[in-house]
TORKOL-4160 file (C-alpha; in steps of 0.2 Angstrom, whole numbers, padded with zeros to 4 digits, m for minus):
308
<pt num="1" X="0000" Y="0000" Z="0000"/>
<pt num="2" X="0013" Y="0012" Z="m0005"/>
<pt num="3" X="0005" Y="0023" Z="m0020"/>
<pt num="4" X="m0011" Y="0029" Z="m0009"/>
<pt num="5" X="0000" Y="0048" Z="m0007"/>
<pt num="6" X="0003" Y="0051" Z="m0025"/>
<pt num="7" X="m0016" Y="0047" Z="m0028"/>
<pt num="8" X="m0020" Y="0059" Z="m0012"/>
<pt num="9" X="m0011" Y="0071" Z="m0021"/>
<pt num="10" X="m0020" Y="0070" Z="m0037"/>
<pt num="11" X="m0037" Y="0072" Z="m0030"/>
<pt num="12" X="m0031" Y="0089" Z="m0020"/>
<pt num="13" X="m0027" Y="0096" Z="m0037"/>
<pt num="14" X="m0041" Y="0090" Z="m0044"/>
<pt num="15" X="m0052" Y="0096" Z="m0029"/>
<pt num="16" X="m0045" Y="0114" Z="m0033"/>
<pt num="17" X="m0049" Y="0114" Z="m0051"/>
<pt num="18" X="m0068" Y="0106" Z="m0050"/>
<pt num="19" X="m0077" Y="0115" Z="m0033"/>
<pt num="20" X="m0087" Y="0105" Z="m0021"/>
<pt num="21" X="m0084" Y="0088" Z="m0030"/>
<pt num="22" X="m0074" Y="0079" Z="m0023"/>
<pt num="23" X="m0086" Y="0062" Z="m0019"/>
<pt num="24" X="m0090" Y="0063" Z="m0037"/>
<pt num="25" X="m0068" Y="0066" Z="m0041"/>
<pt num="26" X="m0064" Y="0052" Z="m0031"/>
<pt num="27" X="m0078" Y="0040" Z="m0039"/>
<pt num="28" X="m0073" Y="0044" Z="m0056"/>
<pt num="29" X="m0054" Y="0040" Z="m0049"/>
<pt num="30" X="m0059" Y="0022" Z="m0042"/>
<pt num="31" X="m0068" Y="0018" Z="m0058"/>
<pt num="32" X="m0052" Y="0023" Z="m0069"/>
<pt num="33" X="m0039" Y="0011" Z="m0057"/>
<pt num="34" X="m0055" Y="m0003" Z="m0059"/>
<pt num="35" X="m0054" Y="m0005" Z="m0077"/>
<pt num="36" X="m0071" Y="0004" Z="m0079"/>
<pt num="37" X="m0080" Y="0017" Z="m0086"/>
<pt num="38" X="m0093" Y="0033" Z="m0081"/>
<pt num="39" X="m0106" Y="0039" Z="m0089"/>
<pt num="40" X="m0112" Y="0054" Z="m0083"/>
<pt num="41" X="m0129" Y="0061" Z="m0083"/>
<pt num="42" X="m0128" Y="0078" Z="m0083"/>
<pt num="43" X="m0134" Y="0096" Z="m0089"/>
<pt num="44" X="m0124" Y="0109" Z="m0099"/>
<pt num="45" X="m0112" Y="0120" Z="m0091"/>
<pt num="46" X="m0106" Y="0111" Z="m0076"/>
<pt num="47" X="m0089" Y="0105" Z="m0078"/>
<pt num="48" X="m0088" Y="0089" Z="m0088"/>
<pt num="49" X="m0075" Y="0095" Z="m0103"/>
<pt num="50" X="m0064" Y="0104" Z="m0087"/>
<pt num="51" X="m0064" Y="0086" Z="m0076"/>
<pt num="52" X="m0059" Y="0077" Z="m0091"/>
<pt num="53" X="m0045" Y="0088" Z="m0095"/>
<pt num="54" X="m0039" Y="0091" Z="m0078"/>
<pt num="55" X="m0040" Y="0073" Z="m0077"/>
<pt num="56" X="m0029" Y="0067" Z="m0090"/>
<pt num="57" X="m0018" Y="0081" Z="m0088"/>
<pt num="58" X="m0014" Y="0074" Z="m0069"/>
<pt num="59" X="m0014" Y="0058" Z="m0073"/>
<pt num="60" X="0000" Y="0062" Z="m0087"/>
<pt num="61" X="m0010" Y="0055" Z="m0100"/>
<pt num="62" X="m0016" Y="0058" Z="m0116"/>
<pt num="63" X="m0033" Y="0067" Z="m0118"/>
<pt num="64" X="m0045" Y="0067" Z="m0133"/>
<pt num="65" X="m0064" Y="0073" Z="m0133"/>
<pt num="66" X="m0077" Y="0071" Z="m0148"/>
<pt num="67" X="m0093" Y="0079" Z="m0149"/>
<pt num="68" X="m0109" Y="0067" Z="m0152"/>
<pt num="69" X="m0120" Y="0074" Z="m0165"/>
<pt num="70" X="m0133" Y="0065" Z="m0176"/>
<pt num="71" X="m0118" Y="0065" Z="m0191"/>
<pt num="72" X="m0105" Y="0059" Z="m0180"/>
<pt num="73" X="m0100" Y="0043" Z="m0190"/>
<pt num="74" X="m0092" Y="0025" Z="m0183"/>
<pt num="75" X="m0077" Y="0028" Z="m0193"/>
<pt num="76" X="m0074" Y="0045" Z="m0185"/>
<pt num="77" X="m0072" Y="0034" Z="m0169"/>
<pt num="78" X="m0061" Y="0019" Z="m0175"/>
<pt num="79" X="m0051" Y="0027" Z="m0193"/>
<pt num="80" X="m0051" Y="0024" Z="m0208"/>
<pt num="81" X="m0043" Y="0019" Z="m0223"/>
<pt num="82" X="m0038" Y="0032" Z="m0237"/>
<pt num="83" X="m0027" Y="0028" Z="m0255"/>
<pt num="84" X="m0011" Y="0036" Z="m0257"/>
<pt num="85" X="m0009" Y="0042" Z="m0273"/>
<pt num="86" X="0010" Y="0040" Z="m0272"/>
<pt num="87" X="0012" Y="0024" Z="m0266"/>
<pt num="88" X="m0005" Y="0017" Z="m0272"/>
<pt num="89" X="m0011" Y="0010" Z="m0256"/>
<pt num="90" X="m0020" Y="0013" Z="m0243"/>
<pt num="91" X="m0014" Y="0023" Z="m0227"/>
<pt num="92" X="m0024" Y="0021" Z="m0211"/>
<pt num="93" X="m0029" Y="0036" Z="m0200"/>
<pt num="94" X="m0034" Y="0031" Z="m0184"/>
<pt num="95" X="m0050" Y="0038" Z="m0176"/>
<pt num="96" X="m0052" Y="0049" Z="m0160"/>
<pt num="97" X="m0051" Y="0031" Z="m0148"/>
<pt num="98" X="m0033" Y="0031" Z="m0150"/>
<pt num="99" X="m0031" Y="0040" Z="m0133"/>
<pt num="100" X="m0028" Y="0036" Z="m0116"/>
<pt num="101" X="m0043" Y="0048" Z="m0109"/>
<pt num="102" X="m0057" Y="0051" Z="m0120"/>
<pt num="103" X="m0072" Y="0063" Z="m0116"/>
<pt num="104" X="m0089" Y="0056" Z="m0127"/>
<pt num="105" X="m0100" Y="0072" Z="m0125"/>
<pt num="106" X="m0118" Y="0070" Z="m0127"/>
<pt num="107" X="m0118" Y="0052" Z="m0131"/>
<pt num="108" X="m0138" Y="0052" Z="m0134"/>
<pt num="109" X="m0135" Y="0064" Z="m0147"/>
<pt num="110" X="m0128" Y="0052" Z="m0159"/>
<pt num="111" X="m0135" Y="0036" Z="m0169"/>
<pt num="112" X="m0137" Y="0020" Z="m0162"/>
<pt num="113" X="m0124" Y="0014" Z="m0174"/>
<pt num="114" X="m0109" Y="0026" Z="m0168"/>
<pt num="115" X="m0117" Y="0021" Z="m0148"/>
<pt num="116" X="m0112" Y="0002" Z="m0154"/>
<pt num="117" X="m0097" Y="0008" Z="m0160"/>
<pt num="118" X="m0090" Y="0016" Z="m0144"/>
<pt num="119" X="m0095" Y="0004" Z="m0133"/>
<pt num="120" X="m0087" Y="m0009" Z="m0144"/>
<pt num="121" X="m0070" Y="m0002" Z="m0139"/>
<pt num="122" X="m0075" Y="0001" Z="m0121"/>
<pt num="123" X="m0078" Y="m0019" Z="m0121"/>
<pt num="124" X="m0064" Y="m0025" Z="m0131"/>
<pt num="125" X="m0049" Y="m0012" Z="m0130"/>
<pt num="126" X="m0047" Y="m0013" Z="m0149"/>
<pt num="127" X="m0056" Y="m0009" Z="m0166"/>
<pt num="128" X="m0055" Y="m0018" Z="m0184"/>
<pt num="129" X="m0055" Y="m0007" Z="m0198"/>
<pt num="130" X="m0053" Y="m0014" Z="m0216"/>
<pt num="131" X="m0052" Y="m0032" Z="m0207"/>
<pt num="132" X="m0037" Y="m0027" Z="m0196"/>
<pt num="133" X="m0036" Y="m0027" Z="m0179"/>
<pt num="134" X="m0028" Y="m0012" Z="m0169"/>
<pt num="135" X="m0028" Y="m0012" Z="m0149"/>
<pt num="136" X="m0032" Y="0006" Z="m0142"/>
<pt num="137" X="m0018" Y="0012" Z="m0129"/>
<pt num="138" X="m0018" Y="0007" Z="m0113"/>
<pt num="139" X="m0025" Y="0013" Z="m0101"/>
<pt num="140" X="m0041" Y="0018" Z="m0110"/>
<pt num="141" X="m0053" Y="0026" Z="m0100"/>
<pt num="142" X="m0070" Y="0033" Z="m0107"/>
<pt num="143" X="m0080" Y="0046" Z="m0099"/>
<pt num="144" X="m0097" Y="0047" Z="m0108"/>
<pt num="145" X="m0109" Y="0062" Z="m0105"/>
<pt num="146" X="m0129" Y="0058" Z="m0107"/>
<pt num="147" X="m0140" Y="0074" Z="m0107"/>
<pt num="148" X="m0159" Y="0070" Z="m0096"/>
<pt num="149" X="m0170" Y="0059" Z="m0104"/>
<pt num="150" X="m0181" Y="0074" Z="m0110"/>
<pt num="151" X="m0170" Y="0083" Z="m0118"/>
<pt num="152" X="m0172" Y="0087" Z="m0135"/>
<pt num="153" X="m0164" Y="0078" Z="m0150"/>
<pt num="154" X="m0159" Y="0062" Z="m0140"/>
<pt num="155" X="m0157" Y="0047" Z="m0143"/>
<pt num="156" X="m0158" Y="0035" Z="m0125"/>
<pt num="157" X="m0147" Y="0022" Z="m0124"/>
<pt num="158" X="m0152" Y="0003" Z="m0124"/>
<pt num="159" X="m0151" Y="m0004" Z="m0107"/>
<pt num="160" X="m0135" Y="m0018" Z="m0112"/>
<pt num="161" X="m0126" Y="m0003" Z="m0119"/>
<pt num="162" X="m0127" Y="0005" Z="m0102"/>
<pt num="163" X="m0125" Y="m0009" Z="m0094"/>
<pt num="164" X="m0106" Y="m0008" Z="m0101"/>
<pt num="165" X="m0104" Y="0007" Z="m0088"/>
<pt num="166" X="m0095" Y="0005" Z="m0073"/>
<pt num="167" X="m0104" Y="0019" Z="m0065"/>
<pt num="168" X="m0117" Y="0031" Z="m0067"/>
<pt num="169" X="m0114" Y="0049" Z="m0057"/>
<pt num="170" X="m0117" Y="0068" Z="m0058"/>
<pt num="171" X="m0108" Y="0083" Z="m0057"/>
<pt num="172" X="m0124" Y="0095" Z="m0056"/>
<pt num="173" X="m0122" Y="0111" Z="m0048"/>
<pt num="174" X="m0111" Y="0117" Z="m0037"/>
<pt num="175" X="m0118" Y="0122" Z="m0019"/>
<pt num="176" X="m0117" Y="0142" Z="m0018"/>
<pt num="177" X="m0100" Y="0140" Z="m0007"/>
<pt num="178" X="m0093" Y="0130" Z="m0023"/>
<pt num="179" X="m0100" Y="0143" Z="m0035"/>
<pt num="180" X="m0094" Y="0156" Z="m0025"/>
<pt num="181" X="m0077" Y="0150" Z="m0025"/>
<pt num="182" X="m0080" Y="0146" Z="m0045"/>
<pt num="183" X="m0081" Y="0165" Z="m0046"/>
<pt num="184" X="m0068" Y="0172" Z="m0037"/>
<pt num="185" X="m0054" Y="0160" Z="m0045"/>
<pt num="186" X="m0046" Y="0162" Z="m0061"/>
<pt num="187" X="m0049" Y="0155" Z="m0076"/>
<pt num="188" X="m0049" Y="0134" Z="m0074"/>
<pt num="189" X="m0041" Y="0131" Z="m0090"/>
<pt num="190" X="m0025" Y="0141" Z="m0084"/>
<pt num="191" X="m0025" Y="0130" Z="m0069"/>
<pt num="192" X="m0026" Y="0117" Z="m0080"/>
<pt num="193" X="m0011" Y="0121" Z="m0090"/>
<pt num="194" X="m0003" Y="0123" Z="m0072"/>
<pt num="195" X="m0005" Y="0107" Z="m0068"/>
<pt num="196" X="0008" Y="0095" Z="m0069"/>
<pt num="197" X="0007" Y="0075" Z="m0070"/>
<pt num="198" X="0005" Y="0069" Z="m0053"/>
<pt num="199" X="0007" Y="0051" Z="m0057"/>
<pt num="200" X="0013" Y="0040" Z="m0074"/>
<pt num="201" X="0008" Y="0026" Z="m0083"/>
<pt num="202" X="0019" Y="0013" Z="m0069"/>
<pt num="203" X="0013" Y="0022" Z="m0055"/>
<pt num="204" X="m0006" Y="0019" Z="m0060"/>
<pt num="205" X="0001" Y="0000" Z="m0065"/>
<pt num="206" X="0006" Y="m0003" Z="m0049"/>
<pt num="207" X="m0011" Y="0003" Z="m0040"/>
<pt num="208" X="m0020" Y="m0007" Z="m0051"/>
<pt num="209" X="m0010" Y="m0021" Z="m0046"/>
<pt num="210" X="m0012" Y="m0017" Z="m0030"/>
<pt num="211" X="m0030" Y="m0016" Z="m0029"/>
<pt num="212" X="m0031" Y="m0034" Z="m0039"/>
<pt num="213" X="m0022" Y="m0039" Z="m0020"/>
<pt num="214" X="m0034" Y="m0033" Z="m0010"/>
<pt num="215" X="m0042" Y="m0045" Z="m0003"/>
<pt num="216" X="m0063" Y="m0052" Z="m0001"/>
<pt num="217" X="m0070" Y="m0063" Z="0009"/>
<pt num="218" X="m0082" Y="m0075" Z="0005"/>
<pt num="219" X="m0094" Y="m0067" Z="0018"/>
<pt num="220" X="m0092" Y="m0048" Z="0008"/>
<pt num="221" X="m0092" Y="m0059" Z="m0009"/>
<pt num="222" X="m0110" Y="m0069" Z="m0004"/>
<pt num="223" X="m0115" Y="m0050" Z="0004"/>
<pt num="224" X="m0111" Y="m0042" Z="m0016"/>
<pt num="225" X="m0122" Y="m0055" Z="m0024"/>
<pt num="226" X="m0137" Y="m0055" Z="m0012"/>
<pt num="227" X="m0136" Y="m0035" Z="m0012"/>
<pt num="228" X="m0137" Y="m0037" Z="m0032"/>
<pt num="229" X="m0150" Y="m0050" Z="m0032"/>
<pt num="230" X="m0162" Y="m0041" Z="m0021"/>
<pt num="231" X="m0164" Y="m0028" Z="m0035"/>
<pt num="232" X="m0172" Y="m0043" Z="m0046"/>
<pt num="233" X="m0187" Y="m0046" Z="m0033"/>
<pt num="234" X="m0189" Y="m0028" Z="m0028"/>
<pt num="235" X="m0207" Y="m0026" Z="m0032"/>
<pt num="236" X="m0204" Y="m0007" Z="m0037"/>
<pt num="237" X="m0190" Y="m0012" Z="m0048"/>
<pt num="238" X="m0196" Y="m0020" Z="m0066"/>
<pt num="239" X="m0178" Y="m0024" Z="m0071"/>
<pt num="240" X="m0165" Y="m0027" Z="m0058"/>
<pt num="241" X="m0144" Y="m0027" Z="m0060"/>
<pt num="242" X="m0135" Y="m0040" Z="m0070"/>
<pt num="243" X="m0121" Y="m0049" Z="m0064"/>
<pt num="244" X="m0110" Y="m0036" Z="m0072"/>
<pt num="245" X="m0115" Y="m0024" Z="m0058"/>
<pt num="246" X="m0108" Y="m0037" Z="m0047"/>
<pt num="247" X="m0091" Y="m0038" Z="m0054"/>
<pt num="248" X="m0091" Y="m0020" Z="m0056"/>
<pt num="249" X="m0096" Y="m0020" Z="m0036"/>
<pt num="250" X="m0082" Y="m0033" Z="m0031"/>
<pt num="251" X="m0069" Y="m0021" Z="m0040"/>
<pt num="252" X="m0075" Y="m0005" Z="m0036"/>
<pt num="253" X="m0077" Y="m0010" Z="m0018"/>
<pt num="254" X="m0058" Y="m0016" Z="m0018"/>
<pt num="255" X="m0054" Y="0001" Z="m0026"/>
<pt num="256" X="m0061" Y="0008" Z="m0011"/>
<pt num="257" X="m0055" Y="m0002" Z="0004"/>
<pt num="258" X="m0035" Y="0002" Z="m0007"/>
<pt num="259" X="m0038" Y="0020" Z="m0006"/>
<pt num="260" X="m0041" Y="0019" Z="0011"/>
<pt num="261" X="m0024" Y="0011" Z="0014"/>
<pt num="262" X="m0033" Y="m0007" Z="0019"/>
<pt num="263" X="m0028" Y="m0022" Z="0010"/>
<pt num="264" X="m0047" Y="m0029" Z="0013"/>
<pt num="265" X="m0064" Y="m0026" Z="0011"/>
<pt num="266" X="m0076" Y="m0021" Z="0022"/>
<pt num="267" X="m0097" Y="m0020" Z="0020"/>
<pt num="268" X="m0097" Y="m0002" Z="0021"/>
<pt num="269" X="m0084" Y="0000" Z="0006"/>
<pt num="270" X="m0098" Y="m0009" Z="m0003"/>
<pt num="271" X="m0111" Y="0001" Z="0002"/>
<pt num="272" X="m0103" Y="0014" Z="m0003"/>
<pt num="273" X="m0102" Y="0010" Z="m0021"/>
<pt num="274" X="m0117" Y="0000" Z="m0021"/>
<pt num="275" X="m0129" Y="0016" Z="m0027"/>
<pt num="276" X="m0117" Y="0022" Z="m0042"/>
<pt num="277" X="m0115" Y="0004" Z="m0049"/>
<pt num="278" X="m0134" Y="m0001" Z="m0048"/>
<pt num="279" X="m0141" Y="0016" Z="m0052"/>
<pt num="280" X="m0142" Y="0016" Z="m0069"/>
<pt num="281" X="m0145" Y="m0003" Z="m0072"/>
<pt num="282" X="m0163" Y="m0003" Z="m0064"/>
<pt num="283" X="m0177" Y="0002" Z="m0069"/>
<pt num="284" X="m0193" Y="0006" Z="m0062"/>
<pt num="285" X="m0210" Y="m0007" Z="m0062"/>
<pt num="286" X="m0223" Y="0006" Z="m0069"/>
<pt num="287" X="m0228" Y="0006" Z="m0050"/>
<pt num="288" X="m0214" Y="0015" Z="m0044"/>
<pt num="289" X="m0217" Y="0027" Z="m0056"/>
<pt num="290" X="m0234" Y="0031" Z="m0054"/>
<pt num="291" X="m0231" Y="0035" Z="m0035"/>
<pt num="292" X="m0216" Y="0047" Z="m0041"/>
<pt num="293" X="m0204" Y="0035" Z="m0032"/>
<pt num="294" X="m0186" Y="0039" Z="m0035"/>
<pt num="295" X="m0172" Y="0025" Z="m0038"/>
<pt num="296" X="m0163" Y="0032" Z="m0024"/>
<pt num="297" X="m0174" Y="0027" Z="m0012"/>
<pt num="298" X="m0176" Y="0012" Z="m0019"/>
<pt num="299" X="m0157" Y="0007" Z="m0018"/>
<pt num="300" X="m0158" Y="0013" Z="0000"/>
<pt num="301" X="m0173" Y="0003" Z="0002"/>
<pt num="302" X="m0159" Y="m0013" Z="m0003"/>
<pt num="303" X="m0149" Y="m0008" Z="0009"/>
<pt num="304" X="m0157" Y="m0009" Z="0022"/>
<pt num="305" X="m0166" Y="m0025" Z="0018"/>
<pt num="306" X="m0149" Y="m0034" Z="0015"/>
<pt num="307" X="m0139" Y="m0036" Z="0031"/>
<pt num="308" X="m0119" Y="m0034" Z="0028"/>
């Protein structure tokens, strides 16, 4: 347990750069050293483009971002292939997923095809272009950006696409001590430019590595699965978490317990990251909805039915 400093470190920064966020900072952190990837559900204007940014600039990585509109192609995602006049062959130029750190804004603005596309790469690591294979760098971590369901011009995401999400989580706006803060500080993107790289490619190996190590017991491994479980019978709940929320959870709650300098698990480290991984893989019975019943207090509802 020797990195937890340098990751410390990294999460001040970031805490100076996006105000009043640093739950949501830290989440977004335990999702990248799990191998995940966040969707976040959000309105204009609260920070996303500046998080990502700061992020991979922190982190010493490579950043890329691509705006989803409705003429946003696969292609613009994974290359393509283009003839050389010269050499009479083709040359292949890779698409915006040949990054290390790559902000998808406004994923609901695109087709269904481009969606299939990027999430493709989140599953696999790699895309095929002209039938050859070619692995993205590593690490590759996605942060995808959905507007609210009513928004105009949107186009929801089927729920085994967002099933492919680590976590779901939300930057909103900031309290009016943050947004007081916002104002007074200079501009973030100098802050930004500022900022040097915290950490390197084999300092976030070995965190990753040593998260693997943490270890869980088979009574927080039986205490995952029933948690999970019990959002398929919830009788408010029409579709319930899939067992990719509970190796999401397994991982996520290791991620935790490391950051905390402990080398095992405990129930309230699941706990903890049981809401963001289960949030937006249920959905409500038409129940639930009629009596304006949130998901949150459903997932605290699971809780508290499920003893740890």
């Amino acid at each position: 347990m020797s990195h937890q400093r340098c990751f410390d470190a990294f999460l001040q920064a970031m805490n100076q750069i996006i105000y009043g966020k640093q739950e949501v900072i830290q989440e977004i952190l335990l999702t990248f050293l799990s191998g995940g990837h966040v969707l976040l559900k959000d309105k204009p204007g609260v920070g996303k483009t500046t998080l990502a940014l700061a992020f991979a600039k922190g982190l010493g990585l490579d950043f890329k971002r691509i705006q989803f509109t409705p003429d946003v192609m696969p292609s613009d995602l994974t290359g393509f292939s283009i003839p050389d006049v010269q050499t009479k062959r083709f040359i292949y130029q890779p698409g915006v997923v040949f990054c290390n750190v790559l902000l998808a804004d406004e994923i609901n603005r695109t087709s269904p095809k481009t969606q299939s596309a990027l999430l493709e790469v989140m599953e696999e690591g790699k895309v095929s272009v002209d039938g050859i294979t070619r692995h993205v760098p590593q690490p590759f971590f996605v942060m995808a950006t959905q507007n609210p369901d009513s928004a105009i011009g949107t186009q929801p995401l089927p729920e085994a696409q967002v099933d492919r999400f680590m976590i779901e989580c939300s930057l909103d706006y900031p309290d009016r001590n943050a947004e007081i803060q916002l104002a007074q500080a200079m501009d973030s993107r100098k802050k930004i430019e500022r900022l040097s790289s915290l950490l390197n490619a084999q300092t976030i190996q070995y965190a990753k590595q040593e998260i693997e190590d943490v270890y869980v017991s088979d009574v927080i491994y039986q205490y995952i699965v029933d948690l999970v479980r019990k959002t398929r019978t919830e009788a408010m709940i029409q579709t319930g978490a899939s067992p990719r929320a509970t190796i999401a959870l397994v991982k996520l709650a290791k991620a935790t317990a490391w950051l905390k300098q402990r080398d095992y698990v405990i129930p309230q480290d699941v706990q903890k990251q049981f809401p963001f991984v289960v949030r937006h893989r249920i959905q409500l019975s038409t129940k639930a909805k009629a009596q304006h019943l949130e998901k949150e207090n459903l997932i605290e509802n699971v809780l508290k039915s499920v003893k740890g």
